[in-house]
N, C-alpha and C positions, 0 to 999 in steps of 0.2 A: 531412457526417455524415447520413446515412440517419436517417427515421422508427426503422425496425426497430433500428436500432445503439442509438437512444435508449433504445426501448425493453429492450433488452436490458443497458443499466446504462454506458453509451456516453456521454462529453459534454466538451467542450470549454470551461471558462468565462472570459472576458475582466474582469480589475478594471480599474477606469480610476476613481483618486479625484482632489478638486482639491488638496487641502492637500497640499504639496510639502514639509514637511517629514518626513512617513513615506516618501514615496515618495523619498526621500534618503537616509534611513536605512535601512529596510527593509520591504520591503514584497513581495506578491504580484503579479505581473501577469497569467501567465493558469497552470492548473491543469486539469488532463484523464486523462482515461481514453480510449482509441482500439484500434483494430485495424485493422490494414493487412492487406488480401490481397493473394495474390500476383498480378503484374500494374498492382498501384494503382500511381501515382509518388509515392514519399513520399524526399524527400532535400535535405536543409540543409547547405548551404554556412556555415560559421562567420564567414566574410569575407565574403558577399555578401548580408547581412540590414541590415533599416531598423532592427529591433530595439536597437539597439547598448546597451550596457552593462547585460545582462539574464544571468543565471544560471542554467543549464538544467540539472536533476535529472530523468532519464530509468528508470524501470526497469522491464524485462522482464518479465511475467507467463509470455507463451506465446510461442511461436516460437522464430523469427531472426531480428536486427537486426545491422547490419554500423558501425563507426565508424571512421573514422581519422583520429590524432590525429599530428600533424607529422610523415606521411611511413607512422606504422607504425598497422595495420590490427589491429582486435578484431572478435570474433564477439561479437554479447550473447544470451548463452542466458537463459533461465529463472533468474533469481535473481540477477542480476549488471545493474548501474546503472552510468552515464557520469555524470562532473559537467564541463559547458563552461560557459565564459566569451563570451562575443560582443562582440565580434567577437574569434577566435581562431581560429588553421589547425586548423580540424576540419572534418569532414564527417560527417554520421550519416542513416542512408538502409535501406531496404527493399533487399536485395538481388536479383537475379535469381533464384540459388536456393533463396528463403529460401520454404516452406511459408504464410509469413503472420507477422504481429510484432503481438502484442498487448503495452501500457505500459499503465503510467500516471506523470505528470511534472509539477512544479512550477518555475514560473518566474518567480524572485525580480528584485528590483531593488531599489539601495539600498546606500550603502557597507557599510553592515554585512555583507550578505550577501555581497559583494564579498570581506572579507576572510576569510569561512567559508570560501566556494569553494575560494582562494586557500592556507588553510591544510589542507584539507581535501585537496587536489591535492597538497601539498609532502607530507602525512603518508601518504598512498596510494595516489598516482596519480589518472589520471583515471577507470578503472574498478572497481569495488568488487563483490566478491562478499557478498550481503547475504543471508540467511535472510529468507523472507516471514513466518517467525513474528516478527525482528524488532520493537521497539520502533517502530524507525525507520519502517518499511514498513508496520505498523500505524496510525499518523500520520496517513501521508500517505494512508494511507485514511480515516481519520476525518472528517481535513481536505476530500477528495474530496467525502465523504456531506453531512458539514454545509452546503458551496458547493450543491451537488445539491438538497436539502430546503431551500435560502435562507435557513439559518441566518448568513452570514457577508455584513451591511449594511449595515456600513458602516467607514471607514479604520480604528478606532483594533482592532474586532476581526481584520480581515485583518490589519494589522500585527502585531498578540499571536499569529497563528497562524504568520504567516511565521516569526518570531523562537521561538517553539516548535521547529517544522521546524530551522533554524539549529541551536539549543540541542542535539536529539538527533543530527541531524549530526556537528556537534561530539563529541559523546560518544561516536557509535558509530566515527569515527575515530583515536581518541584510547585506543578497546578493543580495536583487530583482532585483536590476538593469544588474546585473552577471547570471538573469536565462535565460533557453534554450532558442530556438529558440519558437515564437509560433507557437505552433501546431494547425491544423484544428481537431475540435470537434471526425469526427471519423477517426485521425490518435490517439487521444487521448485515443479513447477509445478502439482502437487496442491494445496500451501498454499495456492499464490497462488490457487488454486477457491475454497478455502474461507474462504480471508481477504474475497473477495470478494462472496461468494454465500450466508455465513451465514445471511441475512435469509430465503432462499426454504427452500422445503420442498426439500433435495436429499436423497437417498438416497446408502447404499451405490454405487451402481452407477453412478451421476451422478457419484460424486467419483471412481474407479477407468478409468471413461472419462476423465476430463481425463488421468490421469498417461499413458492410452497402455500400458497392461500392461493381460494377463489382470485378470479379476478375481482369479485362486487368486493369480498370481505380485504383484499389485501390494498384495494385503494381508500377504504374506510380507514383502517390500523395504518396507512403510511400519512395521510391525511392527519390523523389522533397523535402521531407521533415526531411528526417532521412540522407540522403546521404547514405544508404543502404539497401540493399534487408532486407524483413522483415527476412527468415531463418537467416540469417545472424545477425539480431537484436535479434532471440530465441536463436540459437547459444552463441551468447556474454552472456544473462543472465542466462542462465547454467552452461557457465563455469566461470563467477562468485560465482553462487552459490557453485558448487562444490570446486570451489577455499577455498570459506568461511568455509566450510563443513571439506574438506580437513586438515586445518589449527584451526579449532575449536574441531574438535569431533575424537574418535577414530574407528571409521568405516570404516570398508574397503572400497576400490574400489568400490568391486561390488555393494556394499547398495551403496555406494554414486552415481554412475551412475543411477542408480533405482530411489534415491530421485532428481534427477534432470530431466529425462524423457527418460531416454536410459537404453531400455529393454537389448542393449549388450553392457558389459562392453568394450569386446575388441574394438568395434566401437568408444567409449567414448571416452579410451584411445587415440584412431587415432584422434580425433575431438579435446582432452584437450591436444594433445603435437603440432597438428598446430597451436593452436590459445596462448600456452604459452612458447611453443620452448621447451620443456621438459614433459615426462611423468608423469601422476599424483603421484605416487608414490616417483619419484624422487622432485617431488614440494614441496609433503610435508615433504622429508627427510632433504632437504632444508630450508624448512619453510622460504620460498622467499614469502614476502605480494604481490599481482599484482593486478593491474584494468585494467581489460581489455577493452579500450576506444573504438576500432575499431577492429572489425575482419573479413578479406579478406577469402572466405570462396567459396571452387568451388564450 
């Protein structure tokens, strides 16, 4: 992992706890964000890892990723995740002509998870088409940022967060028939921008570049498929986040505007009392839970 990748929101993190009864039961072992270009050698043999009894959640942001799972082959595009077992006849690898594969993946250990996997595989397979607006995909972002920022210190919280992951797992395999809309490959991979990148200052034209369409044609198709303006789509997942943020931690306003991509607070302010009818101060004096499903946004 390059400096520059770091920097760019890039990182690999290793848990290694002593107490052996979480890591029995369930537990994280490593957890990452990556990008492979083309050319890198990136390819895991499911039979010829030290790893052994470890639970591998992979999913797609950008590119091509290629897997095969006993014999028969998957392409993983933008929005579609693998779940393996290890040691188990798979192989999942960077292909020859694959443009480059950007993830991000969680790597459990622990009977518990063992048997999520396990039921999770019997109820869908090994590949899973998942919306980056997601609960689930959401999560594992979260989860991502907290490791990142060194919020996650020690066993009993990595284990609450494993068993989390687990938990919505479970639930979003348990709903397929109840998931979104499908989405075209790069409306998918616009989400996965903005599920990402919330935090920074991105513009229009920053989130329209990732899908890969004009600007005129990729706000028509996000528009056709979202039923709203993409601002409007960064909007809503800020002031979720800030919602969460709000109602989790004791941070001011100002940091929590910061951590969500609004360099002015007071703007924030004006943005988090249209879209929850109340200013954020008063939100959280309140400690009112909100999802914000839609927001209408001039």
């Amino acid at each position: 992992m390059s400096a520059h990748q770091r920097e760019e929101g890039y990182g690999v993190y290793g848990f290694h706890f002593y107490d052996a009864l979480f890591n029995e039961m369930a537990n994280i072992l490593l957890l990452g964000r990556d990008k492979k270009i083309p050319g890198t050698v990136y390819d895991w043999y499911g039979m010829q890892r030290e790893d052994v009894g470890t639970y591998v959640f992979q999913y797609t942001l950008s590119g091509t990723g290629q897997i095969q799972i006993e014999g028969t082959s998957y392409a993983l595009k933008p929005g579609e995740a693998f779940i393996v077992e290890i040691p188990s006849d798979h192989r999942y690898y960077l292909p020859k002509e694959s443009d480059g594969w950007e993830f991000i993946f969680i790597t459990l250990v622990g009977s518990k998870a063992a048997e999520c996997w396990r039921f999770a595989k019997a109820q869908s397979g090994s590949v899973l088409k998942i919306s980056p607006d997601s609960k689930l995909i959401q999560l594992l972002f979260r989860i991502y940022q907290d490791t990142a920022e060194q919020k996650i210190t020690d066993v009993y919280h990595a284990s609450s967060q494993a068993y989390e992951f687990m938990m919505e797992l479970y639930r979003f395999v348990r709903n397929l028939e109840k998931s979104p809309i499908d989405l075209s490959i790069p409306i998918a991979k616009t989400l996965s921008y903005i599920q990402a990148n919330y935090a920074e200052p991105i513009a229009l034209n920053d989130i329209a570049t990732a899908s890969g369409y004009s600007r005129y044609y990729f706000l028509k198709q996000f528009q056709k498929e979202l039923h709203m303006t993409p601002i409007q789509y960064l909007t809503k997942i800020r002031v979720q986040k800030a919602a969460d943020l709000l109602l989790a931690t004791t941070h001011s306003v100002n940091e929590i505007a910061l951590q969500v991509g609004y360099s002015n607070a007071n703007y924030f302010n004006k943005v988090f009392r249209k879209a929850v009818g109340m200013s954020a101060g008063k939100f959280r004096r309140n400690k009112i839970p909100s999802k914000i499903d839609r927001l209408i946004i001039d």
